[in-house]
C-alpha positions in Angstrom: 0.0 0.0 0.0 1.3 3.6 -0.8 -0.4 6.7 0.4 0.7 10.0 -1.9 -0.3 13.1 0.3 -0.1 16.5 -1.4 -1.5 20.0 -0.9 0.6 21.4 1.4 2.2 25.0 1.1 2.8 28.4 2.6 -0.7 30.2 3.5 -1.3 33.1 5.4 -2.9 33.2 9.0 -6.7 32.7 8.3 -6.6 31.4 4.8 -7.8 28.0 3.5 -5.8 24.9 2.3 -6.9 21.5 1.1 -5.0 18.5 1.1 -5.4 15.2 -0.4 -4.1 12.2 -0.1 -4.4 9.3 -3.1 -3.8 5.4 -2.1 -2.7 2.6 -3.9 -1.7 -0.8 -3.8 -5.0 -1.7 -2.2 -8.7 -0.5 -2.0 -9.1 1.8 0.5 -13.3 1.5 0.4 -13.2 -1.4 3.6 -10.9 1.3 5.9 -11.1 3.9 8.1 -8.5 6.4 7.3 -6.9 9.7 9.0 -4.7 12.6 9.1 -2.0 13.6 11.9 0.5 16.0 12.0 4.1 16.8 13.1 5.2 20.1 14.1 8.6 20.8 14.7 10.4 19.6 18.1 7.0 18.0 18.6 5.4 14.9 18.4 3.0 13.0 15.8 -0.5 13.8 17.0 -4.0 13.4 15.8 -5.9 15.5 13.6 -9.3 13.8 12.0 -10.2 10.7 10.7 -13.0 9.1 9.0 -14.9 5.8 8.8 -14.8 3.7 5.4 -18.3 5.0 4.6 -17.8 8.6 5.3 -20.7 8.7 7.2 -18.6 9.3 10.7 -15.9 11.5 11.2 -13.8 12.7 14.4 -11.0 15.9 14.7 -8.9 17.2 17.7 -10.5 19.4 19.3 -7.8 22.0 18.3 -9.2 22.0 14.7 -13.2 21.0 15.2 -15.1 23.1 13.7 -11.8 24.4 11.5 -11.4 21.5 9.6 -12.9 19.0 7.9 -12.2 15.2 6.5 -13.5 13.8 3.5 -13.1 11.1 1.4 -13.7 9.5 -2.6 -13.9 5.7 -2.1 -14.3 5.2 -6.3 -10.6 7.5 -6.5 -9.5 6.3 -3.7 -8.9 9.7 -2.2 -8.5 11.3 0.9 -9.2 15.2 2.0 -8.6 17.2 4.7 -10.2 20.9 3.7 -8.7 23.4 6.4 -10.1 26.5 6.8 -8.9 29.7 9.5 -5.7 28.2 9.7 -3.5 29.6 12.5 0.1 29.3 13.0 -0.2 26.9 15.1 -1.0 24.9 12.6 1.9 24.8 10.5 3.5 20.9 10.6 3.9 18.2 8.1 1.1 16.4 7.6 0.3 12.9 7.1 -1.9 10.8 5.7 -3.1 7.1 7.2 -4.5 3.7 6.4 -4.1 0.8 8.9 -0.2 0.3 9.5 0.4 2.3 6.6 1.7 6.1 6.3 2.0 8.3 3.4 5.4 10.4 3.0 3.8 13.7 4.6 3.1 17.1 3.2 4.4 20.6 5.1 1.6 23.2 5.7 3.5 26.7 7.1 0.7 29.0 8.4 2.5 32.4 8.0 2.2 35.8 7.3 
């Protein structure tokens, strides 16, 4: 399985971003999947994640109401849409399925 996150970038305090996240290898339909993030000097930590249906989703309660996680079971995609991003947002961030990780893609929040 190989996860290909993409999306990330420099956006300004308050602006909007979206990430994705394609998998292959393996149909993602019969999995929950998620995203987490690493900010520097800190450690991995979760951000959302959602069921293989789509029909439940869950976030941190840093970025509920911020963010939100979808998904495209026919491409096989994952989304995290992030909206009012802060600078405390800025980290690499990573997409996941079971055991699996994709390589991570760096959001800087940043005026």
């Amino acid at each position: 399985v190989q996860l290909q996150a993409s999306g990330g970038g420099l956006v300004q305090p308050g602006g909007s971003q979206r990430l994705s996240c394609v998998v292959s290898g393996r149909s993602s339909s019969n999995y929950a999947m998620g995203w987490f993030r690493q900010a520097p000097g800190k450690e991995r930590e979760f951000v959302a994640a959602i069921t293989r249906n789509g029909a439940i989703t869950y976030y941190a309660d840093s970025v509920t109401g911020r963010f939100t996680v979808d998904r495209d079971n026919i491409r096989r995609t994952l989304f995290l849409q992030m909206d009012s991003l802060k600078p405390e947002d800025t980290a690499v961030y990573y997409c996941n399925i079971l055991e699996f990780w994709g390589q991570g893609t760096l959001v800087t929040v940043s005026s």
